[in-house]
C-alpha positions as CSV (number, residue, x, y, z in Angstrom):
1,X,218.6,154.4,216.0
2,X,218.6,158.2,217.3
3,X,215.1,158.2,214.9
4,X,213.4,155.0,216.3
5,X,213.7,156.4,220.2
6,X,212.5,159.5,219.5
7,X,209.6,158.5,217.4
8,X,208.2,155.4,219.4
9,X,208.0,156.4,223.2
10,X,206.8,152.8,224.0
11,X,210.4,151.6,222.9
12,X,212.2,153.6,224.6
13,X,210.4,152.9,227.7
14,X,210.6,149.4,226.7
15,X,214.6,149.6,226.0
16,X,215.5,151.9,229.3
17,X,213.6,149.3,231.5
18,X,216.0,147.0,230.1
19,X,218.5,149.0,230.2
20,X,218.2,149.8,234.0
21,X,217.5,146.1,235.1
22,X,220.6,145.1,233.1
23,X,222.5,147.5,235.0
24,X,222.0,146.4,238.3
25,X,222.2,142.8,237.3
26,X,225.5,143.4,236.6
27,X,226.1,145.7,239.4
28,X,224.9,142.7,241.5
29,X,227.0,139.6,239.7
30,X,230.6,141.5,240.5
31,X,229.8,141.9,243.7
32,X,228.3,138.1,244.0
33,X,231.2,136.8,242.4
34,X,233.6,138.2,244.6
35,X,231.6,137.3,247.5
36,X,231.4,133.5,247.0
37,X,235.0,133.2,245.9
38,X,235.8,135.0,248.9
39,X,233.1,132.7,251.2
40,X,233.9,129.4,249.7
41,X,237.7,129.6,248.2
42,X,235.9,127.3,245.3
43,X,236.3,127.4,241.4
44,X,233.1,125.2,241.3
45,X,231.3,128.0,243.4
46,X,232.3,130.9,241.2
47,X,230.5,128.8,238.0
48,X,227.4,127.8,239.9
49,X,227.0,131.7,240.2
50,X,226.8,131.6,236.7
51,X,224.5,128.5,236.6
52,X,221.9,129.7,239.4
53,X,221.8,133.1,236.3
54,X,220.9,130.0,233.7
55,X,219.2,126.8,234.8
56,X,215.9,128.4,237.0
57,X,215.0,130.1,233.8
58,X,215.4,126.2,231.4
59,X,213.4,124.9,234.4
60,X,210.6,127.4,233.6
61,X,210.2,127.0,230.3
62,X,206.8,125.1,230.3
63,X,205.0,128.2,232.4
64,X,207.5,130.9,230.5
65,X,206.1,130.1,226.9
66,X,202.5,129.7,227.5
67,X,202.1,132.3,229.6
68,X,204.0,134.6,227.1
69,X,201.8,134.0,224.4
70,X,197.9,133.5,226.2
71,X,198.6,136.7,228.5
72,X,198.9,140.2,228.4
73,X,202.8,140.8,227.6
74,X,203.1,144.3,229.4
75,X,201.7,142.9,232.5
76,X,203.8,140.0,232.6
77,X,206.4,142.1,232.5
78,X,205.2,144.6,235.1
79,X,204.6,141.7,237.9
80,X,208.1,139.9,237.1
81,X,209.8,143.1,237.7
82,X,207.8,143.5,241.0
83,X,208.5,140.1,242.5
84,X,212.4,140.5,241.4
85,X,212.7,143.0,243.5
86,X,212.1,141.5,246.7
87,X,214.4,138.1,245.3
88,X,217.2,140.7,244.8
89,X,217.1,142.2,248.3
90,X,217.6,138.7,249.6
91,X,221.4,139.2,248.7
92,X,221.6,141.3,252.0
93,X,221.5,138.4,254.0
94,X,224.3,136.0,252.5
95,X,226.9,135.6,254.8
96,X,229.6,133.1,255.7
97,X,226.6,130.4,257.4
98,X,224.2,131.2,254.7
99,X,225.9,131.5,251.2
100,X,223.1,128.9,249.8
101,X,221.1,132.0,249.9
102,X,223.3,133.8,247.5
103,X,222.1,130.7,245.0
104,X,218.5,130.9,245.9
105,X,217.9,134.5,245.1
106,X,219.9,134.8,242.1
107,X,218.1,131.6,240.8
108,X,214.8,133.3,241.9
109,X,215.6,136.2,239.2
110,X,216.3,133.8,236.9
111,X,213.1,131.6,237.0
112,X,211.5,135.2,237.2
113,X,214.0,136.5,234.1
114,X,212.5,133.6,231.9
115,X,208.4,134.9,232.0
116,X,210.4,138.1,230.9
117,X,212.2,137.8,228.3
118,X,210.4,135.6,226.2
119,X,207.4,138.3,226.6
120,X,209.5,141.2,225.8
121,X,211.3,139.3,222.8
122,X,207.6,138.0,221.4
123,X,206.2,141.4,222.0
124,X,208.7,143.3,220.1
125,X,207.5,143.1,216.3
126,X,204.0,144.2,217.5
127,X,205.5,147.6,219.7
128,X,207.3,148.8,216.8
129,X,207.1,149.0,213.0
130,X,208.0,146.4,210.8
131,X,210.4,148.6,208.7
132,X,212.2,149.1,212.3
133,X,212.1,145.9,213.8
134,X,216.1,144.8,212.8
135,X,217.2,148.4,214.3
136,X,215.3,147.3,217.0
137,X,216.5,143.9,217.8
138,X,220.0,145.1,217.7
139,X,219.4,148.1,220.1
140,X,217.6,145.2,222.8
141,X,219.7,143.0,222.3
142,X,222.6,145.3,222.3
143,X,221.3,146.7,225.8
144,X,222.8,143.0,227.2
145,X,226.0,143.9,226.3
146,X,226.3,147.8,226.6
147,X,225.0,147.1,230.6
148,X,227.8,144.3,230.5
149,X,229.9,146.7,229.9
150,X,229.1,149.6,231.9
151,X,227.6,147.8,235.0
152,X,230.4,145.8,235.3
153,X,232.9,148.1,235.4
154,X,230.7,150.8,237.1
155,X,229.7,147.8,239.4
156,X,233.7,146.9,240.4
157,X,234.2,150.5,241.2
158,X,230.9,151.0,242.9
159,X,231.4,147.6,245.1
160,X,235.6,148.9,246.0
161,X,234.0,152.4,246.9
162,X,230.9,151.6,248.7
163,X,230.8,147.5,249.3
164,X,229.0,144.7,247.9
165,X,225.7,145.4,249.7
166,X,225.2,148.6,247.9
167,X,225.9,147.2,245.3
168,X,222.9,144.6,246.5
169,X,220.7,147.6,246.8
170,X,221.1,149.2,243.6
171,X,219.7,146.1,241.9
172,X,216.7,145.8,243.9
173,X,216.2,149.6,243.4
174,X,216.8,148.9,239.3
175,X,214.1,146.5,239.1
176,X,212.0,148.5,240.6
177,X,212.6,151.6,238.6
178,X,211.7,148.9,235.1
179,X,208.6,148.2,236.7
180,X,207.5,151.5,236.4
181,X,208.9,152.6,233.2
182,X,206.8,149.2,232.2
183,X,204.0,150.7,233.6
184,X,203.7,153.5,231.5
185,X,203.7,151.9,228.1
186,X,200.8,151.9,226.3
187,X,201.1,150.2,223.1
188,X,199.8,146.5,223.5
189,X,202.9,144.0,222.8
190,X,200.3,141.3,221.9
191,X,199.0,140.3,218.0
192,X,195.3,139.8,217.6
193,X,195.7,136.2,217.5
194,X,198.5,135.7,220.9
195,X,196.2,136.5,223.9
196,X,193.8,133.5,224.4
197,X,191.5,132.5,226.2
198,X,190.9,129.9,228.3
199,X,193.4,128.4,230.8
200,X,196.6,127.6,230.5
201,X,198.3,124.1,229.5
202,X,202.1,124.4,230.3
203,X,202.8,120.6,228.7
204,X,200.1,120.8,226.0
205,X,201.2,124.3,224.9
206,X,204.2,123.7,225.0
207,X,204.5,120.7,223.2
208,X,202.3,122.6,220.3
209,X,205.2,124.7,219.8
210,X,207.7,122.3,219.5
211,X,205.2,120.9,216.7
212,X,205.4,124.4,215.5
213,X,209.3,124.0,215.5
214,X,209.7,120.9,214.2
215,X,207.7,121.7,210.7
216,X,209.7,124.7,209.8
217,X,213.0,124.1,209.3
218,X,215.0,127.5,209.6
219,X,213.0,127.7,213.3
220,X,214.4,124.4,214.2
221,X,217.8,126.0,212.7
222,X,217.7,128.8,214.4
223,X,216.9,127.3,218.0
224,X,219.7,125.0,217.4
225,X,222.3,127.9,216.7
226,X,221.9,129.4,220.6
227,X,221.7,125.5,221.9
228,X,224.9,125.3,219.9
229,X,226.3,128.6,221.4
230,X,225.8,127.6,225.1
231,X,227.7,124.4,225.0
232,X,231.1,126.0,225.0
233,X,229.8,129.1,226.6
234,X,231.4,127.4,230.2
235,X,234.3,129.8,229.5
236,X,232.6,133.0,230.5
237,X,232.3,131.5,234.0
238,X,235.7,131.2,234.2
239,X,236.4,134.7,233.5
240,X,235.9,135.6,236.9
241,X,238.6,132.5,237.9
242,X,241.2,133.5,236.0
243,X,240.9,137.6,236.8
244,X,241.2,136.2,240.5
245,X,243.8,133.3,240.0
246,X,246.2,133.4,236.8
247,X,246.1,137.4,237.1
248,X,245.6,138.3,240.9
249,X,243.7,141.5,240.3
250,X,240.4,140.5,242.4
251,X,236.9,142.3,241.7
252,X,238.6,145.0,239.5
253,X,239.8,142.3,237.0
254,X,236.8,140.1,236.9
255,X,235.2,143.7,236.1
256,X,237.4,144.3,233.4
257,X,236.9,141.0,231.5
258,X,233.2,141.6,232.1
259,X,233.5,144.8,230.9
260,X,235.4,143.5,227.9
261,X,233.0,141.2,226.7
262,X,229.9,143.7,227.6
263,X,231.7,145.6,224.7
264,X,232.2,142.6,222.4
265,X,228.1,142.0,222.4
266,X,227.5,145.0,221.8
267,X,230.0,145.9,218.7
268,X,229.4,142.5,217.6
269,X,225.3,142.9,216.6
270,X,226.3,146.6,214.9
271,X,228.5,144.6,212.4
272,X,226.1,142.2,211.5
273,X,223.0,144.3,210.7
274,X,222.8,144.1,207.5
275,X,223.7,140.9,207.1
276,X,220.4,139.9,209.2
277,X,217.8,142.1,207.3
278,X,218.9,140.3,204.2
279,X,216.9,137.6,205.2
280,X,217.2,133.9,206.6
281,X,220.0,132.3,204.6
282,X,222.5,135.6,205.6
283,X,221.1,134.9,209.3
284,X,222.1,131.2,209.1
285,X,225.7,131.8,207.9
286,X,226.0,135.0,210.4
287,X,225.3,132.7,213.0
288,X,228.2,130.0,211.9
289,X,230.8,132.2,211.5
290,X,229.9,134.1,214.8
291,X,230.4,131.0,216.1
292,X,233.8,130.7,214.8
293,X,234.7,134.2,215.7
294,X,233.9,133.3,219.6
295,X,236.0,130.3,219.3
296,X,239.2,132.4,217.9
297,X,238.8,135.0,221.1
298,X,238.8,132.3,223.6
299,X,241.5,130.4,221.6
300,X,243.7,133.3,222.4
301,X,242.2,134.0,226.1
302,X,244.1,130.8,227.0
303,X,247.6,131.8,226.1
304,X,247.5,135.5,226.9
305,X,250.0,136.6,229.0
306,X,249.3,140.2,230.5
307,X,245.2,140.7,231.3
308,X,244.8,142.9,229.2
309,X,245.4,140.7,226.3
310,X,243.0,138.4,227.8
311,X,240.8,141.3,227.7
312,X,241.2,141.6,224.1
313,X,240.7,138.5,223.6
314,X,237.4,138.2,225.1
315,X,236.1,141.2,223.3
316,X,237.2,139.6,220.0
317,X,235.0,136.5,220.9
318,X,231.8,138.3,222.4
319,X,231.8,140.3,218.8
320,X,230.7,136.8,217.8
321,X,228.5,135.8,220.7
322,X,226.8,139.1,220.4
323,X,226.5,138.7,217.0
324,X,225.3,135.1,217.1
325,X,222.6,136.0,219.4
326,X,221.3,139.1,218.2
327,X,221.0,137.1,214.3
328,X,219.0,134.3,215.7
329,X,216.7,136.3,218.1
330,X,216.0,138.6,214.6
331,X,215.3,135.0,213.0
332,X,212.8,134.0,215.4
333,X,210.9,137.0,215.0
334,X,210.4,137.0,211.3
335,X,210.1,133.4,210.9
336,X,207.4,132.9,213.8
337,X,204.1,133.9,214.2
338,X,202.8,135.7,216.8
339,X,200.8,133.2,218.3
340,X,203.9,131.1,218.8
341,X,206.2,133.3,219.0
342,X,206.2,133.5,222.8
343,X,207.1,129.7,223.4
344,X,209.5,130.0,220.3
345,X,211.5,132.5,222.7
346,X,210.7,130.8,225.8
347,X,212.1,126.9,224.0
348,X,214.9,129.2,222.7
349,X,215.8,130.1,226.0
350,X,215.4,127.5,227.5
351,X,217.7,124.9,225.4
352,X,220.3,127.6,225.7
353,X,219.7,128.5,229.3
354,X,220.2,124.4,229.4
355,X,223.4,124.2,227.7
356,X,225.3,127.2,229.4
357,X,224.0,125.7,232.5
358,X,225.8,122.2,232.1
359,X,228.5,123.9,230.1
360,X,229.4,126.5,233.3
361,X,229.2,122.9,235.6
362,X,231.4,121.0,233.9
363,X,233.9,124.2,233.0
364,X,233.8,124.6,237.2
365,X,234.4,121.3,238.1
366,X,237.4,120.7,235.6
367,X,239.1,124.4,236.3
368,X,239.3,123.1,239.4
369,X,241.4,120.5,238.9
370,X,243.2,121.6,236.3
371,X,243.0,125.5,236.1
372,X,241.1,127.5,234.1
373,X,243.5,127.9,230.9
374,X,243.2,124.2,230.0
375,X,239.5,124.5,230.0
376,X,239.3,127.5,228.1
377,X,240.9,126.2,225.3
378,X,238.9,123.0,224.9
379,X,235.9,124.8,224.9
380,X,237.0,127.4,222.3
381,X,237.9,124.4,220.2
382,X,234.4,122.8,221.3
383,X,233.0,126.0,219.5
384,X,235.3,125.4,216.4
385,X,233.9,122.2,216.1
386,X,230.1,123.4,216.4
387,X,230.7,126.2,214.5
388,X,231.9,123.9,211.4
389,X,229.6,121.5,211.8
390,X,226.7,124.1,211.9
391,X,227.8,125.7,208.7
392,X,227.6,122.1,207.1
393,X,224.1,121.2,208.0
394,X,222.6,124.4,207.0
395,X,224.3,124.7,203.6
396,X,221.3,123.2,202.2
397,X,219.1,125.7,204.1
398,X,220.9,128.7,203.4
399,X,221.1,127.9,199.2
400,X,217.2,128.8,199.2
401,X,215.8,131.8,198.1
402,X,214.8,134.2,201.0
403,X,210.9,134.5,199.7
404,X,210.4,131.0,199.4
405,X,208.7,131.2,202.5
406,X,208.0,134.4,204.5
407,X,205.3,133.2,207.6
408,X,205.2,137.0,209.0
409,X,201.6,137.7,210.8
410,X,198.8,138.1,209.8
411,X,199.1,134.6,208.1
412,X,198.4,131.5,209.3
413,X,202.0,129.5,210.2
414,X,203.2,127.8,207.0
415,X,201.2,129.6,204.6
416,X,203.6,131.6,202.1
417,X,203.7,135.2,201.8
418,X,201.6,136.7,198.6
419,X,204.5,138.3,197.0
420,X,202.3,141.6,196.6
421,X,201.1,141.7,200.3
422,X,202.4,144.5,202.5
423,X,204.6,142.4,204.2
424,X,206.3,140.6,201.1
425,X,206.9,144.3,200.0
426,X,208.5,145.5,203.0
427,X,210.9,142.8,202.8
428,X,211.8,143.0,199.5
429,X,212.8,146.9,199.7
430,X,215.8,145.0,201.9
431,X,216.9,142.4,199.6
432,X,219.5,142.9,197.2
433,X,219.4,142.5,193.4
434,X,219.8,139.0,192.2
435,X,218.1,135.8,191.6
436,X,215.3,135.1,193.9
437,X,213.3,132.1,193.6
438,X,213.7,132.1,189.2
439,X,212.7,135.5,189.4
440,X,215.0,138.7,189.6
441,X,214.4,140.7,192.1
442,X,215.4,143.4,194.0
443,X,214.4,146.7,195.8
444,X,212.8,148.4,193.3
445,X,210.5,145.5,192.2
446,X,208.7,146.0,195.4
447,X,207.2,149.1,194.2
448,X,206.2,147.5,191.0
449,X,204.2,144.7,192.4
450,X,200.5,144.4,192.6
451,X,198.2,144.9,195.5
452,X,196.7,141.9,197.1
């Protein structure tokens, strides 16, 4: 990892923009979360928090995905970061007669968050080398969790010492900062193919992509897995609820749990690593068993008795959550083509952003009537059932040979990889010996295989 950042410069301006803007985020949700509960005394309140973070970005999906894969990435991201800066500084002026506002600039960075991070995803395999790209996708998608875990904790303390609209401040001033560390890359995180011309057709493109999708079966797989994920993941809008209510410890306990399962995404992706560079089938069955994994933690969140057991227990679940989602993000990448891959991410996160949004809703409106524990344990049994039933209809999936089908770039989608082209070879140096496709194969067969 230490090797990757100090060879590729446009990385690790890449990663520490990430980095930076995750920070304040999370500098910014403590302090909104302990704001509304304080303004409005509601359970539902503190989960819309969480759903204003989620639903603008499903909502703009259809401009997110084109625009991700006919632009210039590295722009994109340079004018998102721009205009977030300005929704993030509307936080100053929420106040008991306007906490609607609190909603409407954290939704604005969401809608905004949702032309990023489909860019930033797509653009990935094309800023670094394949040969690095799993290190990579763990280390950005690790970022999420790490700033989880820092910024919230850092952002409890910082709110107690210096009040909530500091904390307000810093993330304005962080999105600013990853606009200009975005600024000075210089790599292009476009593929010859994924900047086109002409204008764009949210609906049309789109709906191309979900044609895309729906041909390839371990894409359609793997966009199901997050879906899957965000239907139970209602419980982590609780987390604030039950630090407040069932354990009467305020911003500093909400911090905690945050801080708890910051850690959990971040472990979580480091275990799993090489599972997910063994190829599709050990991506698929990562992503079940994560599954189960975040179910167990959450299973034992609703019977702890002392928060810090609840604590533990929500770092035992995010080591499957982060794992979950750093497997299928690394899926989509090596499975779609660059001039999809864009509205791959942006459907991704959308279905997911959908999900969580309904899931957070519904977790809201029930812990208010019957308190948060309840709720907490249907949906960790919710994601026992998913899980399971995941594992089930990908068996068939996940009993095929890894280089049955390969569709890295520069191919056309669906054509299968020439088992002597660069690509096939680089992928084969990270399977392990065995049976592949009636042929044994293994790492040192890649060396031994002809040129195209």
């Amino acid at each position: 990892m230490l090797s990757l950042l100090r060879r590729n410069r446009d990385f690790r301006l890449v990663l520490t923009a990430q980095v930076v803007s995750y920070a304040g985020d999370w500098f910014a949700t403590v302090a909104l979360l302990g704001l509304v509960i304080d303004l409005t005394h509601s359970d539902l309140a503190a989960a819309l928090v969480f759903v204003s973070q989620t639903l603008p970005s499903f909502l703009m999906t259809p401009l997110a995905g084109p625009a991700a894969d006919r632009f210039d990435r590295r722009r994109l991201m340079f004018g998102v970061s721009v205009l977030q800066v300005g929704a993030a500084l509307l936080f100053l002026f929420v106040g008991s007669g306007t906490v609607w506002l609190a909603f409407v600039a954290q939704g604005s960075i969401s809608a905004l968050a949702a032309f990023f991070q489909p860019a930033s995803q797509a653009g990935l395999p094309n800023l670094v080398d394949p040969g690095d790209l799993p290190t990579a996708t763990v280390m950005m998608s690790a970022t999420w969790g790490a700033m989880l875990a820092v910024g919230a904790a850092l952002g409890a303390a910082f709110t107690v010492a210096f009040g909530r609209t500091a904390s307000f401040v810093a993330d304005a001033a962080s999105f600013a900062v990853a606009a200009l560390l975005i600024a000075a890359v210089r790599r292009s995180l476009n593929g010859a193919r994924s900047e086109r011309v002409g204008r764009m057709r949210p609906l049309a493109d789109t709906a191309e992509g979900l044609r895309y999708a729906r041909r390839h079966n371990d894409v359609l797989a793997l966009l199901a897995s997050k879906m899957g994920f965000g239907i139970s993941a209602g419980v982590a809008g609780l987390l604030a609820v039950l630090a407040t209510e069932s354990f009467d410890a305020g911003d500093a306990g909400t911090g905690l749990l945050l801080a708890a399962r910051g850690v959990g995404v971040v472990v979580g992706p480091l275990l799993v690593r090489r599972l997910v560079a063994r190829g599709v089938p050990s991506i698929l069955l990562t992503c079940g068993v994560a599954a189960l994994v975040f179910a167990a933690g959450y299973a034992f969140v609703s019977v702890a008795g002392a928060l810090v057991l609840a604590a533990l227990g929500v770092l035992i679940a995010h080591l499957g959550g982060g794992a979950q989602w750093t497997a299928s993000t690394y899926g989509l990448q090596i499975t779609t083509t660059d001039e999809f891959r864009g509205r791959m991410f942006a459907t991704d996160f959308a279905l997911v952003t959908l999900t969580m949004s309904l899931s957070f809703t519904l977790a809201g409106l029930a812990s208010g009537a019957v308190g948060p524990r309840p709720v907490i344990a249907a949906l960790a049994a919710l994601s026992a059932v998913w899980a399971t039933s995941y594992l089930f209809l990908t068996r068939r999936l996940r009993a095929q040979s890894p280089v049955e089908r390969w569709p890295v770039e520069p191919f056309d989608s669906g054509e299968v990889l020439d088992r002597g082209a660069p690509e096939a070879r680089d992928f084969l140096h990270g399977l392990p010996e065995g049976d592949h496709g009636g042929e044994r194969v293994g790492p040192g067969d890649a060396e031994q295989l002809p040129e195209r």
